[in-house]
C-alpha positions as CSV (number, residue, x, y, z in Angstrom):
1,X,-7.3,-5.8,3.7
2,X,-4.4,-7.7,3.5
3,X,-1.1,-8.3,0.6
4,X,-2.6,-10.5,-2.4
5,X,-6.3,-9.9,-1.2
6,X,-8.4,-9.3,-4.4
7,X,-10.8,-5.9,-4.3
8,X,-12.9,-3.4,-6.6
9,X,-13.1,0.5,-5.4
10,X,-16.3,1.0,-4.5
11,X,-16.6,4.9,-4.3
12,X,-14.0,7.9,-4.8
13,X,-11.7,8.5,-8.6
14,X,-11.3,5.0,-9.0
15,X,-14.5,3.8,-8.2
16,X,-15.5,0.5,-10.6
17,X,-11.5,-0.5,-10.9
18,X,-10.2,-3.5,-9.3
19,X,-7.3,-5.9,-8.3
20,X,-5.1,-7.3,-6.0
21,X,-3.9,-5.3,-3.1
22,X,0.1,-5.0,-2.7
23,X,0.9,-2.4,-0.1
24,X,-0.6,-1.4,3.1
25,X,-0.2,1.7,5.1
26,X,-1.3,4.1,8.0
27,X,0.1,8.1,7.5
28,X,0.6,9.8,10.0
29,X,-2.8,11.4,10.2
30,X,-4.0,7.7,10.7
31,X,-5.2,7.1,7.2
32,X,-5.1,3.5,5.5
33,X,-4.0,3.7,2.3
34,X,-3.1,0.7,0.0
35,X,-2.1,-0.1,-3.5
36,X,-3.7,-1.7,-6.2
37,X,-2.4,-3.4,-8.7
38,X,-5.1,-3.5,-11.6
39,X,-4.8,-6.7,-14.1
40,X,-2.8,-4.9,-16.6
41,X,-0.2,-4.2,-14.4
42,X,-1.2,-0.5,-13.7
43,X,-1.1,0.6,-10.1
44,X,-2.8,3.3,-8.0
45,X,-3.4,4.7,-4.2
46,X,-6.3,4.3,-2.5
47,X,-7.9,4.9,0.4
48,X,-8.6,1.1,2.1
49,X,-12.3,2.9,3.5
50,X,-13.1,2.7,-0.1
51,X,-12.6,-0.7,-1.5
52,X,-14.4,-3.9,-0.1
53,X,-13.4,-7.5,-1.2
54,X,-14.2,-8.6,-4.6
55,X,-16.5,-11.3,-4.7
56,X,-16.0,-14.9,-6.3
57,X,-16.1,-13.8,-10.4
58,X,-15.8,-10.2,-10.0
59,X,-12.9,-7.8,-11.0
């Protein structure tokens, strides 16, 4: 996933939010994390394993 690339969380705490990713990165255990900025303008951390692109329409 890359900057500006539209998603929905497809399992884990956020599971069923989307919206646009804005930071990407790699701890130091080798973990992807980014952040998502939701429509509303609320943000949260997410594993990149558990989002997938949103499809044309959806989130």
């Amino acid at each position: 996933m890359n900057n500006g690339e539209r998603c929905v969380v497809i399992t884990g705490t956020h599971k069923g939010k989307s919206g646009t990713v804005e930071d990407r990165n790699v701890s130091k255990g080798g973990n992807v994390t980014i952040t998502v900025r939701q429509a509303d303008g609320t943000r949260f951390k997410t594993l990149e394993r558990s989002v997938r692109p949103a499809s044309e329409g959806e989130g």
